[in-house]
C-alpha positions, 0 to 999 in steps of 0.5 A: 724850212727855208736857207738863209745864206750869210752875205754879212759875217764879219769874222770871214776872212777869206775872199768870197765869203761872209760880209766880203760877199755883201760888199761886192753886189755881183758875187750876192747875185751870183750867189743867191742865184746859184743856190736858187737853182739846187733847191726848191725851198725859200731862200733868204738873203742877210745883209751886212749893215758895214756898208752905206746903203743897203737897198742896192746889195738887197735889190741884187740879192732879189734879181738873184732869186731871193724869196726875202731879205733878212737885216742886219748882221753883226756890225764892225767893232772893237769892243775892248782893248786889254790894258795890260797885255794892248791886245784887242779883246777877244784875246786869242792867244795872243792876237785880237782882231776887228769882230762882230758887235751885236745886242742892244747897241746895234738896234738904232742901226738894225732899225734904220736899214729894216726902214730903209728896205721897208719903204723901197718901192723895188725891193718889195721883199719880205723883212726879217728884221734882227739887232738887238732885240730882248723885248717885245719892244724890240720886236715891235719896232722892228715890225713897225718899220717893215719886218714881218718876221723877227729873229734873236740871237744874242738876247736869248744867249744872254736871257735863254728862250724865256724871252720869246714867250715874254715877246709873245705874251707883251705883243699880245697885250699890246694887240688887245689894247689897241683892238689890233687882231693880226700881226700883219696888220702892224708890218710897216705901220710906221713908214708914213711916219718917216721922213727926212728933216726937211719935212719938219715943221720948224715953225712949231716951237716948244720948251721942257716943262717940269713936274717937281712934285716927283723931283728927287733933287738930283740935280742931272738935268741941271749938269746936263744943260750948262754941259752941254750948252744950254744953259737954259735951268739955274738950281734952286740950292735950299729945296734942290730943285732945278728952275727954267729959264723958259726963253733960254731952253731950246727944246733939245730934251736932254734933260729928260733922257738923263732924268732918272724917274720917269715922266718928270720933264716933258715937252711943251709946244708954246704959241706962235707968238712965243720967242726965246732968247737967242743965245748964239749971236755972237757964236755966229757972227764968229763962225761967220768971221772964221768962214768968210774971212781971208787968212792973214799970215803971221 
């Protein structure tokens, strides 16, 4: 039905083919180019995510004649190192070697450069998205941000093909749910949503509220925030209940990615009038000292 050339394997080590290709612009126009001119079928150019932008390498797969873009392939990594033998893992006789990371990990970065292409107003090619996808979540996402078609690899090993009726059947619920009958209609949906930080309303302030009626007492949440410096909850020891201290709490949240039931801590927006405590005065006027500051010898 269609080509999909493979600009982005990182196992390739021969120069001129897998991601040594989608690193070097010209030779993914060249290619694409070549293959376009042997046959009559769609052609769709795979990008390789170890690279900075992607946008650029899409744009010459699309003057090379590409019919569609497809993202990401397998990222760079070492997934483990053998501690007896100090081979990285897999070992291969012996040896082991940078590899193809892929699953759940590599969606974030499947989703930035599907976003990336899906609001470049010059590429305007069809997305094929791909990373970590097991769930109609997952697929969701993707086309959300641009994809408007979806391919899975190391899930359905993982899983079989089994996961594609579940994609199928939860992306139809979705659907009737939000009274939405066509899948194109959702292609991209999230884009005008996307934007730099810069856009951020920062005037708007908020803290985490709870609801310790579902508490189980745990005690995650309060780790994490004097872990990791906000220092925002103390703990009520006898019911083992964390209590905010509201002018403390900086809205970061972690508190609730690690809270292990669902919907307990949520953010609340306060009024304008609202202020909390700033508990990084002296952290900087330091930085301001270690910044400005001449260096002194001893």
């Amino acid at each position: 039905d269609m080509l999909e050339l493979n600009f982005s394997c990182p196992h390739m080590a021969v120069e001129g083919a897998g991601h040594h290709v989608g690193q070097a612009f010209d030779l993914i126009e060249k290619f694409t180019s070549t293959v376009k001119q042997c046959v009559s079928i769609p052609v769709i150019a795979k990008m390789t995510p170890n690279i900075t932008d992607m946008t650029e390498p899409a744009i010459y797969a699309k003057q090379g004649g590409a019919d569609a873009i497809s993202a990401i392939n397998t990222v760079s990594g070492i997934s483990q190192i053998d501690l007896d033998g100090f081979i990285p893992k897999p070992n291969v006789f012996g040896l082991g070697s940078v590899s193809g990371t892929s699953g759940p990990a590599i969606k974030p970065i499947g989703l930035r450069f599907i976003s990336d292409m899906g609001k470049c107003e010059e590429l305007s090619l069809p997305l094929s998205g791909i990373g970590g996808i097991e769930t109609w979540i997952d697929a969701l996402e993707y086309i959300l941000l641009g994809a408007s078609t979806i391919q899975v690899t190391t899930g359905i090993i993982h899983y079989g093909y089994g996961i594609v009726e579940d994609m199928i059947e939860g992306l139809t619920d979705f659907m009737n749910e939000k009274n939405i009958s066509k899948v194109k209609d959702l292609v991209g949906k999230a884009l005008p949503n996307l934007k730099t930080t810069d856009k951020f309303d920062l005037k708007r302030q908020g803290r985490a509220q709870y609801d310790l009626a579902k508490c189980v007492g745990c005690g995650q949440c309060y780790t994490v925030c004097r872990d990791a410096g906000g220092f925002a909850l103390d703990w009520d020891d006898k019911n083992r209940r964390p209590v905010l201290i509201e002018d403390k709490c900086l809205s970061c949240m972690i508190c609730s990615f690690v809270c292990p039931v669902p919907d307990i801590i949520s953010y609340k927006e306060m009024p304008g009038t609202w202020k909390r405590k700033d508990a990084c005065v002296m952290d900087r006027s330091l930085e301001t000292q270690i910044k400005y500051q001449p260096f002194k010898s001893s």
